[in-house]
ROBA-812568 format. One line per 8 residues: number of its first residue (from 1); their letters; for each residue x, y, z of N, C-alpha, C. Coordinates in Angstrom, 1 decimal. Example, Ala and Ser with C-alpha at 12.3 -4.5 7.8 and 13.67 -1.06 7.14 Angstrom:
<recs>
1> as> 13.2:-5.7:7.8:12.3:-4.5:7.8:13.2:-3.3:7.8  12.8:-2.2:7.1:13.7:-1.1:7.1:12.9:0.0:7.9;
</recs>
This chain:
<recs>
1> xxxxxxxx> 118.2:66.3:57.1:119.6:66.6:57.2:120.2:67.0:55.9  120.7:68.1:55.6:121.6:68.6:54.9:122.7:68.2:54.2  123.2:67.8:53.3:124.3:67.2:52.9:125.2:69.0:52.2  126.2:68.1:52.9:127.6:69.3:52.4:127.3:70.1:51.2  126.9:69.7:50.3:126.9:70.3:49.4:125.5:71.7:49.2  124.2:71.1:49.7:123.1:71.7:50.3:123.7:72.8:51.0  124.6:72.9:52.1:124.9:73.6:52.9:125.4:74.6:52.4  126.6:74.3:51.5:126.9:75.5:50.7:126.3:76.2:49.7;
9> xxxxxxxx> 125.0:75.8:49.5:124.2:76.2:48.6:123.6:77.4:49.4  123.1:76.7:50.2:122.3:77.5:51.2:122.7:78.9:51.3  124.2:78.6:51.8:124.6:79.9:52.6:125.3:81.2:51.8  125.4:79.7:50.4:125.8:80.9:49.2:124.8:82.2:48.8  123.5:81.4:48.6:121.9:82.1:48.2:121.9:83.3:49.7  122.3:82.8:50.8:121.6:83.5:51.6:122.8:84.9:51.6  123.9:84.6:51.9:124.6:85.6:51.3:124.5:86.5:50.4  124.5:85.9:48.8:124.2:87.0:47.9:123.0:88.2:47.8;
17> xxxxxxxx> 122.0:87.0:48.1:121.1:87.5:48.7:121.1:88.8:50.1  121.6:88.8:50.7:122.0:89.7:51.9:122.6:91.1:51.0  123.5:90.7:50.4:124.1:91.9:49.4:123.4:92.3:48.2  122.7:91.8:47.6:122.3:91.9:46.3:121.0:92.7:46.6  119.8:91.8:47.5:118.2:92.0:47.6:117.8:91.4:46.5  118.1:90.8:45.4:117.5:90.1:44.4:117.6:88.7:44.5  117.1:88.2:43.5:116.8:86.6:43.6:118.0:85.7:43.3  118.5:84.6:43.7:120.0:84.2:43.6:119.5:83.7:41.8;
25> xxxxxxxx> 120.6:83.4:41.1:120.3:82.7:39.8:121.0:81.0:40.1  120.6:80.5:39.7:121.9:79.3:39.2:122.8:79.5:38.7  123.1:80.6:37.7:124.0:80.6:36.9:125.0:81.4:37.9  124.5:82.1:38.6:125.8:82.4:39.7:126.6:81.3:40.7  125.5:80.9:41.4:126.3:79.5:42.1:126.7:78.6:41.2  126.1:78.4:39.9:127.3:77.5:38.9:129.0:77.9:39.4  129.0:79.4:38.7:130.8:79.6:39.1:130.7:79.3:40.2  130.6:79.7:41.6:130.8:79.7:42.5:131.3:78.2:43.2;
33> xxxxxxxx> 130.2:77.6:43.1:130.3:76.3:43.3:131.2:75.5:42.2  131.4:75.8:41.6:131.6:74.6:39.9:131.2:73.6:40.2  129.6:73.8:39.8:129.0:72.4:39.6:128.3:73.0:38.2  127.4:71.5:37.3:126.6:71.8:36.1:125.4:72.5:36.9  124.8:73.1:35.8:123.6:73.9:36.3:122.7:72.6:36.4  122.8:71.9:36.2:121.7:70.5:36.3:121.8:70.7:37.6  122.9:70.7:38.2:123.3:69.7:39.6:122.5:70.9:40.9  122.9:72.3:40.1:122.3:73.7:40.9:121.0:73.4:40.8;
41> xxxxxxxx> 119.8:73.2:39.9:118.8:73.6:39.8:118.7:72.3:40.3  118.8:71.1:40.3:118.3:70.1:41.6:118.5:70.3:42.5  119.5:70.9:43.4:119.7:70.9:44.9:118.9:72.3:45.0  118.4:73.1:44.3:117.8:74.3:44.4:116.5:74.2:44.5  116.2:73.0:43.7:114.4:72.8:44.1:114.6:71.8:45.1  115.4:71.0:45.7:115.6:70.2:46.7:114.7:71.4:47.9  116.0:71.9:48.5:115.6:73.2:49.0:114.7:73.9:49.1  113.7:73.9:48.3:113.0:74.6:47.8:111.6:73.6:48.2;
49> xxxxxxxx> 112.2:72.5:47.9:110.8:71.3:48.5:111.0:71.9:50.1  111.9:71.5:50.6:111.3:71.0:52.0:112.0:72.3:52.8  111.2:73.7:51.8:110.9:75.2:52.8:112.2:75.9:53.4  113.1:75.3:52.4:114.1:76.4:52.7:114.6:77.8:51.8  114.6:77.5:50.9:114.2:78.6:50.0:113.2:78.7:49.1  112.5:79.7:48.7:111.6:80.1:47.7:111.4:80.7:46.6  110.8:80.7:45.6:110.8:81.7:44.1:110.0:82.8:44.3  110.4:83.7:43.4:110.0:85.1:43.4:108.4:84.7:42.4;
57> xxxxxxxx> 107.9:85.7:42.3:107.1:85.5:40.8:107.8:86.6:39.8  109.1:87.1:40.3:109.3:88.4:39.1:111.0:87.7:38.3  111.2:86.3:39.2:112.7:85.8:38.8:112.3:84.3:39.0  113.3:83.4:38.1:113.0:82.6:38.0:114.5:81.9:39.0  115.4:83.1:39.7:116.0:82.9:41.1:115.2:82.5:42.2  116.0:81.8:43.1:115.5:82.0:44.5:115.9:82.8:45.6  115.2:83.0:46.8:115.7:83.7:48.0:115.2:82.5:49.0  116.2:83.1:50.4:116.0:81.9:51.1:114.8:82.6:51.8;
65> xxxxxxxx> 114.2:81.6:52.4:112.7:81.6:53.0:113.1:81.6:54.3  111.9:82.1:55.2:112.0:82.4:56.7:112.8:81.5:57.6  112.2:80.3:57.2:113.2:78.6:57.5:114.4:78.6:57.2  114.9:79.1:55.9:115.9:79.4:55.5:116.8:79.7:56.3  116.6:81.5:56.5:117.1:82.1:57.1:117.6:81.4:58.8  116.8:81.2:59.4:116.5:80.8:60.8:117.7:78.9:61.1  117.3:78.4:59.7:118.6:77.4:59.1:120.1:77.9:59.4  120.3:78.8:58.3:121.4:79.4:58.4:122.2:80.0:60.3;
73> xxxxxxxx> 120.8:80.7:60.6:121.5:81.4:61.4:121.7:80.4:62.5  121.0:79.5:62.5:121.3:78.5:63.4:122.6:77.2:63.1  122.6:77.3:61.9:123.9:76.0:62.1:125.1:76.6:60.7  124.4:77.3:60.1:125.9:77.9:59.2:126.6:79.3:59.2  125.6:80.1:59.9:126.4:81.4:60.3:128.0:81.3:61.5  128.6:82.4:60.8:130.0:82.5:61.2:130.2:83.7:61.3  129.9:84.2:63.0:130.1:85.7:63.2:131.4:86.0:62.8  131.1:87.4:61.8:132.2:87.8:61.6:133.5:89.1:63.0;
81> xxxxxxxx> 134.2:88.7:62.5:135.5:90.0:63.4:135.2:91.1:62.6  134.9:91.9:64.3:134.4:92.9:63.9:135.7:93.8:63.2  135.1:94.7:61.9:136.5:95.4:61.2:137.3:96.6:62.3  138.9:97.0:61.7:139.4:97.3:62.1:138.6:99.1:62.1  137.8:99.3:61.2:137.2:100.6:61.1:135.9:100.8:61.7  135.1:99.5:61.9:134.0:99.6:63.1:134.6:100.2:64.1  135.7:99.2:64.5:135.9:99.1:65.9:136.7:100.2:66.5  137.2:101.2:65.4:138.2:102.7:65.9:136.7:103.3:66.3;
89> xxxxxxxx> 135.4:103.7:65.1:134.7:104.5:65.5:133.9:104.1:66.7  133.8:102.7:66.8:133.6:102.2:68.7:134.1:102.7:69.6  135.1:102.5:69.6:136.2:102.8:71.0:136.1:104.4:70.8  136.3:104.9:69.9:136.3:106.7:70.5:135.0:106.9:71.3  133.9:106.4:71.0:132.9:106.7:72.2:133.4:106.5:73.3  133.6:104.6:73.5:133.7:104.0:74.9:134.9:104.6:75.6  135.7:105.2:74.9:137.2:105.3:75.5:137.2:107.1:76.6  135.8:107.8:75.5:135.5:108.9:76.3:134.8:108.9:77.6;
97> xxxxxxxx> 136.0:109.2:78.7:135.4:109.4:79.9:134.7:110.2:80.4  134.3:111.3:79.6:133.4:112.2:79.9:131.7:112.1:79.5  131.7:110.9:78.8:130.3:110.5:78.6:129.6:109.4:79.4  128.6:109.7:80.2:127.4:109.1:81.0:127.1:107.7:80.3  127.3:106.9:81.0:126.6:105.1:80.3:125.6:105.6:79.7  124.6:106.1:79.5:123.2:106.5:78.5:123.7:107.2:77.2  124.8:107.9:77.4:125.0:108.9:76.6:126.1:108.0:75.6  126.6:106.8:76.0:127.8:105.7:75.2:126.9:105.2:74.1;
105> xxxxxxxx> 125.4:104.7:74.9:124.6:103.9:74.0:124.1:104.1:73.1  123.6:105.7:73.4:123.0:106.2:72.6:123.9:106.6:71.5  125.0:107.0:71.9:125.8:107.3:70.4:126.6:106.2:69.8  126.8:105.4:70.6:126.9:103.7:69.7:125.9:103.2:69.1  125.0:103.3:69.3:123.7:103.2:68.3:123.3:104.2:67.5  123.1:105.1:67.5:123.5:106.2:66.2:124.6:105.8:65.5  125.8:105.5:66.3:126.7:104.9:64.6:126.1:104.2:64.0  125.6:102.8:64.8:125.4:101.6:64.4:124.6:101.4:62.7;
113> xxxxxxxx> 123.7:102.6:63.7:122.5:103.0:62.1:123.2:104.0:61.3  123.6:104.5:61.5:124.8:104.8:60.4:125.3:103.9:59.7  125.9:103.2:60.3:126.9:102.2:59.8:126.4:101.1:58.8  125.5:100.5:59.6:124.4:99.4:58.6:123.7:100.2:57.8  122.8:101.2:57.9:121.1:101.7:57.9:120.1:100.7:57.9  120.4:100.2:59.1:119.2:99.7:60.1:118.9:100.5:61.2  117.4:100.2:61.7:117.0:100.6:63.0:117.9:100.2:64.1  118.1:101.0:65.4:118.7:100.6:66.9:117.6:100.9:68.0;
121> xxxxxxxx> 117.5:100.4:68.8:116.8:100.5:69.6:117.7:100.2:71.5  117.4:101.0:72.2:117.8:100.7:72.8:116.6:100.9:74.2  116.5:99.8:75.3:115.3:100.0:76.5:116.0:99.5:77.4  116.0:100.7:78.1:116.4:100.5:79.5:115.3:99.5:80.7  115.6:99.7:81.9:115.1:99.3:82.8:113.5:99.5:83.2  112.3:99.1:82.9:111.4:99.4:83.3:111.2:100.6:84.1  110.6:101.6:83.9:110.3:102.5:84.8:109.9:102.0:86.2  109.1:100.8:86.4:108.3:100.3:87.8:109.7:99.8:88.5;
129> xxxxxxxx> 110.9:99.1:87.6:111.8:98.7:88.2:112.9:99.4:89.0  112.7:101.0:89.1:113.1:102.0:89.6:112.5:102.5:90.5  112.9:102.2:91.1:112.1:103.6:92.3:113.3:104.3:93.0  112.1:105.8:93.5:113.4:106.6:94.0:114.0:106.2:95.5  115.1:106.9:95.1:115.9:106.8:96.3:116.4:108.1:96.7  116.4:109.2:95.9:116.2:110.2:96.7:116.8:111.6:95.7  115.9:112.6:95.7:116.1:113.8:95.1:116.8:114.7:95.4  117.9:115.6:94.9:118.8:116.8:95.7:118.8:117.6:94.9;
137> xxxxxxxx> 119.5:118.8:95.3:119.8:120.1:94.1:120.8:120.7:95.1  121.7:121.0:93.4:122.7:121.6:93.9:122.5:123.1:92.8  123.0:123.8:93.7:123.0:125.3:93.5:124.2:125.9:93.1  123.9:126.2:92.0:124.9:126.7:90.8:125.3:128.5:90.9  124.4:129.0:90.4:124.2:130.3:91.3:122.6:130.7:91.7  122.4:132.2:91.7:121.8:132.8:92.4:120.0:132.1:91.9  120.3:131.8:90.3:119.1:131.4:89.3:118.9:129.9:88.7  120.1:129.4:88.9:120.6:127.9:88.4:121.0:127.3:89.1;
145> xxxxxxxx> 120.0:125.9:89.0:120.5:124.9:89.9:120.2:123.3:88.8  121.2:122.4:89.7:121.0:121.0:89.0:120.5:119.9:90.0  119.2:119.8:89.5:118.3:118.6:89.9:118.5:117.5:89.9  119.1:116.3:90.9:119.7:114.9:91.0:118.2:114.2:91.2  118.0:113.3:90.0:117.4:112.1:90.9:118.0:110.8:90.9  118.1:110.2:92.3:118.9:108.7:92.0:117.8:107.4:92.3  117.9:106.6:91.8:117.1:105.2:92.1:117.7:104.4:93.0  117.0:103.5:93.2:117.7:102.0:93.8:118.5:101.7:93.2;
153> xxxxxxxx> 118.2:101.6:91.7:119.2:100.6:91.2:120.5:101.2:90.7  121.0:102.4:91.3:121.9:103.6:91.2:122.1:104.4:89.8  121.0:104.2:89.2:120.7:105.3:88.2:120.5:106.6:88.7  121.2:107.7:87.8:121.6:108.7:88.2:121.1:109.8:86.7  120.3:110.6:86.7:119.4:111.7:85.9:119.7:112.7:86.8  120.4:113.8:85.7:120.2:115.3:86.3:119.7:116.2:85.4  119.2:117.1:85.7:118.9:118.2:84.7:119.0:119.5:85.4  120.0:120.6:84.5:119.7:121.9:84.6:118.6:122.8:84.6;
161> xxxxxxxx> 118.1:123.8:85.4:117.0:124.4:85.6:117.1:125.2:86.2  116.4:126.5:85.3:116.3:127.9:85.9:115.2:128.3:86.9  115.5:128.9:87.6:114.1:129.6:88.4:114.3:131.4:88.9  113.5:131.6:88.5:113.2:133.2:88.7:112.1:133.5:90.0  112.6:134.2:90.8:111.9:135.0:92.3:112.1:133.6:92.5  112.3:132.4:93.1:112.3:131.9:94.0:113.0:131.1:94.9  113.6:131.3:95.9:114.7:131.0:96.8:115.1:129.4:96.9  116.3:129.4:97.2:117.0:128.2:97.4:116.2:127.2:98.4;
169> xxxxxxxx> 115.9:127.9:99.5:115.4:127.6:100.7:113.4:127.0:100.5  113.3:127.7:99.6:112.0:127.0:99.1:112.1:125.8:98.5  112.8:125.8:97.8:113.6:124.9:96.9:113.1:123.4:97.4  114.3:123.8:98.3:114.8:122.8:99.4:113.6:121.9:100.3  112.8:123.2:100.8:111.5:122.9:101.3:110.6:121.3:100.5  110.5:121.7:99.4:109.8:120.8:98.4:111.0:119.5:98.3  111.9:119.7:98.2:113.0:118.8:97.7:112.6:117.6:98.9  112.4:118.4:100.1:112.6:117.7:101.3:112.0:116.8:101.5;
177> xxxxxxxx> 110.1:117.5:101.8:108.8:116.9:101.5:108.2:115.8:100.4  109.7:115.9:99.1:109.5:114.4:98.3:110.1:113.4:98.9  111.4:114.1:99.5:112.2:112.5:99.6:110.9:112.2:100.7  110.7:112.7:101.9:110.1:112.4:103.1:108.2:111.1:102.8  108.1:111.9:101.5:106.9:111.2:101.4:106.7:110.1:100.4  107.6:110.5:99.3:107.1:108.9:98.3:108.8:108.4:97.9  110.0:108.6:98.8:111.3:107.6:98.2:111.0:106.4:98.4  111.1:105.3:97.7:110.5:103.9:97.3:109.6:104.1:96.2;
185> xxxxxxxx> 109.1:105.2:96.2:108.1:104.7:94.9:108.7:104.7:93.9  107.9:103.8:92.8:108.5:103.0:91.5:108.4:104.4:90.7  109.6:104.7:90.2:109.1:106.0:88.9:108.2:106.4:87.8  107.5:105.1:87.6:106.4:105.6:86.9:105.1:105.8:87.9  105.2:106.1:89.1:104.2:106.2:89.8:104.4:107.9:90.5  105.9:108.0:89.9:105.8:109.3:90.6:105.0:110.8:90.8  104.8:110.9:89.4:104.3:112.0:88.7:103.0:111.9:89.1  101.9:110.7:89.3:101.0:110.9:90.1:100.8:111.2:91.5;
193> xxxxxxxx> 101.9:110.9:91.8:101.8:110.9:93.6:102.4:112.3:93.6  102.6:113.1:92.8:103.4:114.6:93.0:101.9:115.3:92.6  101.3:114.8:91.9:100.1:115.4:91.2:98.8:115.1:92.7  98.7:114.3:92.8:97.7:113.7:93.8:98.2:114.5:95.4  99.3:113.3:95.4:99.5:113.7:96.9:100.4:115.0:97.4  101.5:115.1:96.5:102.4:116.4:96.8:102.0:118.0:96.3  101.7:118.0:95.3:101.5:119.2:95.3:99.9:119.9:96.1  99.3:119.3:96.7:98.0:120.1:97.4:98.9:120.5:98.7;
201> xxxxxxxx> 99.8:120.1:99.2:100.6:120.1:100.6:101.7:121.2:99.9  102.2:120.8:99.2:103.2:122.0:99.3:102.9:123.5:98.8  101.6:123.6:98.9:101.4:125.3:98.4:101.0:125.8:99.7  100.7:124.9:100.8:101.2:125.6:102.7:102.6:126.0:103.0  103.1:125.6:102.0:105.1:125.7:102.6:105.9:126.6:101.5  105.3:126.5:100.7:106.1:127.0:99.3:105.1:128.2:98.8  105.6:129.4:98.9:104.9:130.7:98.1:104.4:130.5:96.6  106.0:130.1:96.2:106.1:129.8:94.9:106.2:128.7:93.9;
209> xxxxxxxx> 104.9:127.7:94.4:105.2:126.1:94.5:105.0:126.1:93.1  103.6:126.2:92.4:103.6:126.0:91.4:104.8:125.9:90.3  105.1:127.0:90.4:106.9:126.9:89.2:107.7:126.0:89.9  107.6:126.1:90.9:108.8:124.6:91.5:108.1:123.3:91.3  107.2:123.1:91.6:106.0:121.7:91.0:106.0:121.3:89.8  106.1:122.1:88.8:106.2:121.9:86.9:107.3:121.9:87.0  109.0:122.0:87.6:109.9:121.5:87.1:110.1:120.4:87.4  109.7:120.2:88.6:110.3:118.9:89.2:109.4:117.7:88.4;
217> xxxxxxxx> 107.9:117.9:88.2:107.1:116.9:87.5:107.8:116.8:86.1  108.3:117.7:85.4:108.8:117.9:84.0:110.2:116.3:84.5  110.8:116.7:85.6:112.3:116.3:85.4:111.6:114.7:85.6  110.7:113.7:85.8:110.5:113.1:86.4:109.8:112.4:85.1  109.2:113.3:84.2:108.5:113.1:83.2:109.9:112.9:82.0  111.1:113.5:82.2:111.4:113.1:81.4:112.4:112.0:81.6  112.7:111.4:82.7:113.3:110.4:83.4:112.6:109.1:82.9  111.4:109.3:82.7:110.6:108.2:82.1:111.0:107.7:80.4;
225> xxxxxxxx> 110.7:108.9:80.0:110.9:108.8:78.5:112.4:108.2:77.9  113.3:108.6:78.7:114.6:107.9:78.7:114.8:106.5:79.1  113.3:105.8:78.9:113.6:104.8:79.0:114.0:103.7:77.6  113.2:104.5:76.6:113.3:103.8:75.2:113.8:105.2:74.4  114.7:104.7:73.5:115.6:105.6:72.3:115.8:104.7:71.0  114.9:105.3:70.7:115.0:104.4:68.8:115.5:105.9:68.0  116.6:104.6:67.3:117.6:105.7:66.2:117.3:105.0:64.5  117.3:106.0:63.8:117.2:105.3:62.5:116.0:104.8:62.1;
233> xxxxxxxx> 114.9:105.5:62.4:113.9:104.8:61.7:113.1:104.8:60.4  114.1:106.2:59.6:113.8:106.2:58.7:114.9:105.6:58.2  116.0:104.5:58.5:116.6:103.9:57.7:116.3:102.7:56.7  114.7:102.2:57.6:114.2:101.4:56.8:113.1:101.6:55.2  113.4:103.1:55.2:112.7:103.6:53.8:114.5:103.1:52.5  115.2:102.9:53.2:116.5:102.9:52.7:116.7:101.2:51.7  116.0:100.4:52.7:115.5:98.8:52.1:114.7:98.7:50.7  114.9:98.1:50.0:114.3:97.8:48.9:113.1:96.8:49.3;
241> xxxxxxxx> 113.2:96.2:49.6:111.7:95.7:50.4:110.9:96.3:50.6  111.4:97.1:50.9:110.0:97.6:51.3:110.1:99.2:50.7  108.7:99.0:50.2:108.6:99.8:48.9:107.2:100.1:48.5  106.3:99.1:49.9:104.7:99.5:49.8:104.8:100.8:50.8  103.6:101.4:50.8:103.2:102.8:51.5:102.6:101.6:52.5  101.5:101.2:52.2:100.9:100.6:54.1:101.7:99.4:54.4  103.0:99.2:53.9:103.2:98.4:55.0:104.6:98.9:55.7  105.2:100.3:55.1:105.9:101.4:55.7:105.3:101.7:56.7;
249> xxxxxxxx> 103.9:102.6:56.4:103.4:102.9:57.3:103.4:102.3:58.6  102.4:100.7:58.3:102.2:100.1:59.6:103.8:99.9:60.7  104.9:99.6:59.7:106.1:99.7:60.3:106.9:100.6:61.3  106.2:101.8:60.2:106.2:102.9:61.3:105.5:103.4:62.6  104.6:103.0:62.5:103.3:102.6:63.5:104.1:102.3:64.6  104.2:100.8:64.4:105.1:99.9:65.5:106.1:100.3:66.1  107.5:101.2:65.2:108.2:101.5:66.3:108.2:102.9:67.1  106.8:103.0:66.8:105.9:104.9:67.8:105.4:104.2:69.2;
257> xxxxxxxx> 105.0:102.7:68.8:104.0:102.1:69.5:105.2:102.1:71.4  105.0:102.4:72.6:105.4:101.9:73.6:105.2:100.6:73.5  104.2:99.9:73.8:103.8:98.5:73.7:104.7:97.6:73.2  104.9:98.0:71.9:105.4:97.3:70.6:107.0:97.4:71.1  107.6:98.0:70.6:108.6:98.1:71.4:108.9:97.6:72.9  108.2:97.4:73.8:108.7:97.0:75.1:108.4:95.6:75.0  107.6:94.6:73.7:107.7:93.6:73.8:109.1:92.7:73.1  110.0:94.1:72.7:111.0:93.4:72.2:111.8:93.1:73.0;
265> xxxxxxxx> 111.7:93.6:74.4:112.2:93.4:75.8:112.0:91.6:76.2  110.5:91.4:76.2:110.0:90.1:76.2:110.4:88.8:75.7  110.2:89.1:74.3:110.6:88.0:73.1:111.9:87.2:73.5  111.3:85.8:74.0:112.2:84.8:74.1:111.9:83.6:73.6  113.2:82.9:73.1:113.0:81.6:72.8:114.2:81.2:72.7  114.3:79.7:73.5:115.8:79.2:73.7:116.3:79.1:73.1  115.7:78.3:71.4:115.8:77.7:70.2:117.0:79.2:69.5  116.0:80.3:69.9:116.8:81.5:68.9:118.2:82.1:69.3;
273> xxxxxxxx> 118.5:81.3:70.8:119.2:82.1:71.4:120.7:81.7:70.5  122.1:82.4:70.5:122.8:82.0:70.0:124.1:83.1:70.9  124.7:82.2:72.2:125.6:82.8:72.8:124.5:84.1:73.7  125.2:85.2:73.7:124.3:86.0:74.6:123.4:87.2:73.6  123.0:86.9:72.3:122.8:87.6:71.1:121.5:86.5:70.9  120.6:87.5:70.4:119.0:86.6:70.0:118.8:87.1:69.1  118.0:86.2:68.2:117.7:86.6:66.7:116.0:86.3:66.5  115.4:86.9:65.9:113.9:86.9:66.1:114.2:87.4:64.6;
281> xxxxxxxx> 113.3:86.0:63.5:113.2:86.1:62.0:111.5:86.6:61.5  111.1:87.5:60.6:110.1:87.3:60.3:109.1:87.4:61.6  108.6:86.2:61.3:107.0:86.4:63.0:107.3:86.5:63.8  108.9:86.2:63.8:109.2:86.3:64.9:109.2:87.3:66.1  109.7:88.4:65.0:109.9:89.3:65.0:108.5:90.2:66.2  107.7:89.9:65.8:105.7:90.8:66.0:106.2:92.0:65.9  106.8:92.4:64.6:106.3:93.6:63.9:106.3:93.8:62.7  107.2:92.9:61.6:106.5:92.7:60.3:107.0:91.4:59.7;
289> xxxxxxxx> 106.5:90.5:58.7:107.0:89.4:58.8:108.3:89.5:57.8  108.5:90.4:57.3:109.8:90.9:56.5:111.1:91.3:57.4  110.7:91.7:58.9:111.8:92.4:59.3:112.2:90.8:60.4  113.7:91.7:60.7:114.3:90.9:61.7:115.0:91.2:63.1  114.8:90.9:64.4:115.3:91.9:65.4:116.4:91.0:65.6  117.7:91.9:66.3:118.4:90.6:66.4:119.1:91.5:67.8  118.9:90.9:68.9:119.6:91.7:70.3:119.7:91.1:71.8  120.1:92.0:72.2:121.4:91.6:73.3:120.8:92.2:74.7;
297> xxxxxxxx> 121.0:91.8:75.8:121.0:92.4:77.3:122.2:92.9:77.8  122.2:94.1:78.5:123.7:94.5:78.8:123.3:94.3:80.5  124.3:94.2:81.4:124.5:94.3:83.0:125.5:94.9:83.3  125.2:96.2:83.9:126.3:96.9:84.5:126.0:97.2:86.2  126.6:97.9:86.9:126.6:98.0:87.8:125.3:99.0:88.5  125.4:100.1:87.5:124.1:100.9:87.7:122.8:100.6:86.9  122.9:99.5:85.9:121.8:99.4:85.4:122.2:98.3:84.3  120.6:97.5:83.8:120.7:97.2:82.8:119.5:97.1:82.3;
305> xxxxxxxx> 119.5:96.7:80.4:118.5:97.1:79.8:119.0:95.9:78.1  118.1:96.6:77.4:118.2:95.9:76.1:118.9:96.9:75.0  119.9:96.3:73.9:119.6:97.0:73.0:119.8:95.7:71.7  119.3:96.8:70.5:118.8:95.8:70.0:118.7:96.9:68.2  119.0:95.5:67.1:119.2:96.3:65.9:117.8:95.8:64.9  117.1:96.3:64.4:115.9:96.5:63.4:115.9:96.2:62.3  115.7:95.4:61.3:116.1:95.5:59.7:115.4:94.3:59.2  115.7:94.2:57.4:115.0:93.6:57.2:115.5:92.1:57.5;
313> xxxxxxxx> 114.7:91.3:57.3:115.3:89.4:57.2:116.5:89.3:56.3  116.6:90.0:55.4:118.1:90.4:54.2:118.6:90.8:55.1  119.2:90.5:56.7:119.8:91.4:57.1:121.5:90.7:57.4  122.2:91.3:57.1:123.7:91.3:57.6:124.3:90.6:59.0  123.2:89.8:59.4:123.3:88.6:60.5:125.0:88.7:60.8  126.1:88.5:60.7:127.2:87.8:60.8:127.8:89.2:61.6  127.4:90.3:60.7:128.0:91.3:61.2:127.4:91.9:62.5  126.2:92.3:62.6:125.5:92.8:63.3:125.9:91.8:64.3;
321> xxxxxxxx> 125.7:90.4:64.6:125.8:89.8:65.7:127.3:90.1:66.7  128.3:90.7:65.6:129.6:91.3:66.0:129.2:92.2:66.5  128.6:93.4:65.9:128.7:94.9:66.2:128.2:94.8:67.6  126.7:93.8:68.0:126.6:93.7:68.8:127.1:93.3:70.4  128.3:92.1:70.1:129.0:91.5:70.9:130.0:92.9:71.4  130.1:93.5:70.5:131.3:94.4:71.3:130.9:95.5:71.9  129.9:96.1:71.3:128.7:97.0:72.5:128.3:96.5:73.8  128.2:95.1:74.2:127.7:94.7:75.2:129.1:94.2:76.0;
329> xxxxx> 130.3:94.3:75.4:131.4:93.6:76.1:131.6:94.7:76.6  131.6:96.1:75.8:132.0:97.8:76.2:131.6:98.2:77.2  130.1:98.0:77.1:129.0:98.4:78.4:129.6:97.9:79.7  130.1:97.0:79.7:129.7:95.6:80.8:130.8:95.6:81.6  132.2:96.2:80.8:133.5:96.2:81.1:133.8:97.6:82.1;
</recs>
């Protein structure tokens, strides 16, 4: 158990620390606190005994340690109010009605990383957890048309697409022959069952299947990929941490990895939870023991999914846990 004074120590180190990246001194929390430096450098190796903060070998400061951190965020962090200048460049997204729920998140997470220079990440709904519910096209003019596909879960993808010599009525033909044979399937099963089962059939019906078969496989291929959008990932070359080549690299690795990424979907523990906001320190993390994920589930009516901010364990916890509360209150509203 902590004593009052410990506590402020703590959260002083972990703060400056957060802004600085360097090693706290004593001689700073002297002012801070007005205590003797006697009194600092004993409650500092206190701490220090029993794994809440650590020494560098390049300062004879400390930083708080993974415990540390995970201390703090659990009993002395105080999300901060989100600023009056976050929250204008927020709301002009959300306030625009002409932007698609995918298209809010995605550019609220591009601020985000902007705003911090941390990583964002955002994952939708499992591909398997979608299946179709039925494909249409609407015909623009004589060469353009826009391709609907909708799910169960009322997700809604369209894409623009040109076609040259081939009629509406062909079109249609194939449009037909999918809903008729695979709506229910899960969307990542689609593209084979269009490869396997649909296209050997539709070159009896359709003159000009082939070109109609590669758009529709394309539009279905890229319905998938829109499942995960990571922004900012070169904002973690921006960290002073990190400053090795292979352990950039392997960092970079990880967030290429599908796998890696869709286990950030996974990652639970009651302990880390805090309100509807999770914080995953270090190992926690399973992608480097320096970084820290800290994120959220949204539920809307057509969908929901994860998103979720990247950075180092120096990371700006109080704020980010804001930025994130009001992205998911935005979504959800």
């Amino acid at each position: 158990m902590l004593t009052k004074r410990q506590k402020n120590l703590l959260k002083l180190i972990v703060g400056e620390h957060i802004k600085s990246a360097k090693p706290v001194s004593s001689k700073l929390i002297c002012k801070t606190l007005k205590c003797s430096s006697a009194t600092v450098r004993s409650e500092m190796a206190t701490l220090e005994e029993i794994g809440l903060l650590e020494k560098t070998h390049t300062s004879s400061g400390r930083i708080p340690s993974e415990a540390g951190y995970r201390y703090y965020v659990d009993n002395l962090m105080n999300p901060k109010e989100i600023s009056g200048e976050d929250m204008l460049k927020l709301q002009i997204i959300f306030n625009n009605q002409q932007l698609q729920l995918s298209d809010c998140i995605t550019k609220s997470l591009q601020l985000i990383a902007d705003m911090t220079n941390y990583t964002t990440i955002a994952l939708g709904n499992a591909s398997h957890e979608n299946r179709l519910k039925e494909i249409n096209v609407v015909p623009i003019d004589t060469k353009h048309m826009i391709i609907i596909v909708v799910t169960d879960k009322g997700h809604v993808e369209h894409k623009n697409i040109e076609f040259d010599n081939v009629s509406l009525e062909e079109i249609k033909k194939i449009i037909s022959l999918i809903n008729e044979l695979i709506v229910g399937t899960p969307i990542d099963e689609v593209s084979s069952k269009l490869e396997f089962e649909i296209k050997p059939i539709i070159g009896r019906y359709v003159k000009e299947h082939e070109i109609v078969y590669n758009t529709i496989y394309n539009v279905f291929k890229d319905f998938s990929s829109k499942n995960i959008n990571v922004v900012g990932r070169n904002n973690i070359l921006k960290q002073p941490e990190f400053n090795n080549i292979d352990k950039i690299k392997n960092i970079f690795t990880k967030l290429d990895e599908e796998d890696t990424l869709r286990k950030i979907d996974c990652i639970e523990d009651i302990e880390n939870e805090n309100g509807n906001i999770k914080i995953f320190i270090g190992k926690e993390s399973n992608i480097d023991d320096d970084m820290t994920i800290i994120k959220t589930k949204y539920h809307t009516q057509a969908e929901e999914g994860t998103i979720a901010i990247v950075g180092p364990k120096r990371m700006d916890y109080d704020r980010v846990v804001s930025l994130l509360e009001y992205i998911k209150s935005n979504l959800e509203n």
